[in-house]
N, C-alpha and C positions, 0 to 999 in steps of 0.2 A: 564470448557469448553475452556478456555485459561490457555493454559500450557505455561511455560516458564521454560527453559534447561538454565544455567551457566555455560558456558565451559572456565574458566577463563575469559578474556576479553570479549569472545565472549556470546553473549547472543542472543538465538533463539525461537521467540515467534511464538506459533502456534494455531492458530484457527480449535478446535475441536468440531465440532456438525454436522458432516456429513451426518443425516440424516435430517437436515433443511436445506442443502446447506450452512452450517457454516453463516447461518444470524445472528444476534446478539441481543440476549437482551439487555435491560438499564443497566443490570451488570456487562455483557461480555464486551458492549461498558465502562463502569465505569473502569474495570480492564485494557482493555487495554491502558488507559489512566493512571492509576496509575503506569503501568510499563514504560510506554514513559517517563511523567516524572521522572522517579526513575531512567533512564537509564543514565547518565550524566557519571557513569564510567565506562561505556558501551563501548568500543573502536571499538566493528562491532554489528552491531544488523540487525537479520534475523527477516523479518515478514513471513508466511507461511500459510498453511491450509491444510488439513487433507482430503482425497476425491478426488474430480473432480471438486470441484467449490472453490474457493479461498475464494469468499462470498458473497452471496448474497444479501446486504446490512443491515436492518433491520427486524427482523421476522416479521411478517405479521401484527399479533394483536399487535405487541408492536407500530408499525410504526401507526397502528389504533389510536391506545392511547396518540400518541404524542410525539413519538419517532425519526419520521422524521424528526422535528423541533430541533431536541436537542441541545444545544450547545455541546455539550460533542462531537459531530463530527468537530467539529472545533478545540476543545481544544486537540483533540488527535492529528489532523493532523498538530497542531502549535506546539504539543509534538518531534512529531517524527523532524519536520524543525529546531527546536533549537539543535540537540543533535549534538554532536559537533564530533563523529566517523560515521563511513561510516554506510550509512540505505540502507538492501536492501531487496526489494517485491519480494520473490522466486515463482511467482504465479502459484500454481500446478492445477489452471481451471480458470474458468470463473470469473471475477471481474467485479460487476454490484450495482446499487446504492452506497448507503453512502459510502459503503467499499472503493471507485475510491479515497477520501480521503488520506486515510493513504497510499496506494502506490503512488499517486503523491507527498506526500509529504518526498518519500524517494529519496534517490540519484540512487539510482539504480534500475531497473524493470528487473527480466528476468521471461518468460513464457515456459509453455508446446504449443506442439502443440495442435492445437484444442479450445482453449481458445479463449473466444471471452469476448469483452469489450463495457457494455455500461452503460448511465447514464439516464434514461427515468425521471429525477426529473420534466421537465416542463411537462410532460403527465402527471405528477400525482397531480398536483399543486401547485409547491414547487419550491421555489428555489432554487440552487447550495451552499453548503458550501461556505461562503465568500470568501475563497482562492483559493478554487478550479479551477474555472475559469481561470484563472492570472497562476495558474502552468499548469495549461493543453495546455493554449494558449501558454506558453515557451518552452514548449514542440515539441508541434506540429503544431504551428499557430493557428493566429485567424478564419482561416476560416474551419481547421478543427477541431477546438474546438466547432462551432458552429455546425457544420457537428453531432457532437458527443452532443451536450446539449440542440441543438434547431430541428437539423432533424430526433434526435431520431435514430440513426443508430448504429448498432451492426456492431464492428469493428473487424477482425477477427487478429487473432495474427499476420498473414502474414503480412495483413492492416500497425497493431500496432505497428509491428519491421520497416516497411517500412516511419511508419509514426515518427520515434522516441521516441514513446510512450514505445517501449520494446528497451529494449540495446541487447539481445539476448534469443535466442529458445531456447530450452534443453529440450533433451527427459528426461521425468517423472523420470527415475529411475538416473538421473544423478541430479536431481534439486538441493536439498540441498547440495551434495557436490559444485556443481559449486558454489551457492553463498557462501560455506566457500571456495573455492578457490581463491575467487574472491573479498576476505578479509583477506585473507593472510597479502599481504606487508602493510596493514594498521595497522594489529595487530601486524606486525614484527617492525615500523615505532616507533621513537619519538612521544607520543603522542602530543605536540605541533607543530611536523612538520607535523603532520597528519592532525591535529585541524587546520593549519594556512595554509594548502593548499585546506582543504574545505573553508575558508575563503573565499580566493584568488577568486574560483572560484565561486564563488555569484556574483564576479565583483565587 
């Protein structure tokens, strides 16, 4: 249910189980941490999802059992943060719990229209992935970070491109090619002037 495509450099992972809203088991989530970190000769890496919803964070009874808590959603989205070519979240729907992870922790977000974004962890009694917080506020501010993880509010793509949470819209049928367009000159690029101008810009 996580596919992953080699297209030389490029490498494009996709979450498949569309009829649970691509939530995630402990496996799904296990795998796609074994591909983050595996990716290091990775020069562009696409995350994606299969359907109308990009993911719905954790499936229901796994999240029951103690799947909310996982470290394993930390250690994916400190996966995809180290990898030293361009990350980008092609989100073909809706991105809601855990999954807000591994897209904040790419360099790039683009969405469809219709996609709406939220994180309801404090209604459910949980806390935010430890980093998550710290990139959504760099993202978008502290006060609409709070907006999204203390008011509980579903942000709609418009919001999300407005709010810099998305770098740009793309109709459905154009998604994947934009985010390989849109990895182009990085795949075309020295990979240490690729590598050292992501540096750069961490600050």
């Amino acid at each position: 249910m996580i596919e992953l495509d080699r297209d030389g450099d490029l490498w494009t992972v996709t979450i498949n189980r569309p009829d649970k809203a691509n939530s995630l088991t402990p496996e799904m989530l296990a795998r796609l941490c074994e591909i983050a970190e595996g990716a290091h000769d990775a020069r562009a890496l696409i995350l994606t999802g299969t359907g109308k919803v990009f993911s719905a964070g954790a499936d229901l009874d796994a999240a029951k059992a103690g799947m909310a808590t996982s470290p394993d959603w930390e250690r994916l989205s400190s996966a995809i943060a180290a990898l030293p070519g361009l990350t980008i979240a092609a989100l073909n729907g809706t991105l809601a719990g855990g999954s807000n992870g591994m897209a904040l922790a790419c360099d790039l977000r683009i969405a469809v229209p219709g996609a709406k974004f939220f994180y309801p962890v404090m209604k459910l009694g949980y806390l935010p992935q430890p980093s998550d917080p710290g990139r959504l506020a760099a993202l978008v501010g502290p006060a609409r970070a709070k907006l999204i993880l203390m008011a509980g509010q579903k942000i709609t793509t418009d919001e999300a491109y407005a709010f810099g949470l998305v770098d740009r819209i793309v109709a459905p049928k154009d998604l994947l090619q934009t985010a390989r367009d849109l990895a182009t000159d990085t795949l075309a690029a020295k990979p240490e002037i690729a590598q050292a101008i992501k540096a750069m810009c961490r600050g």
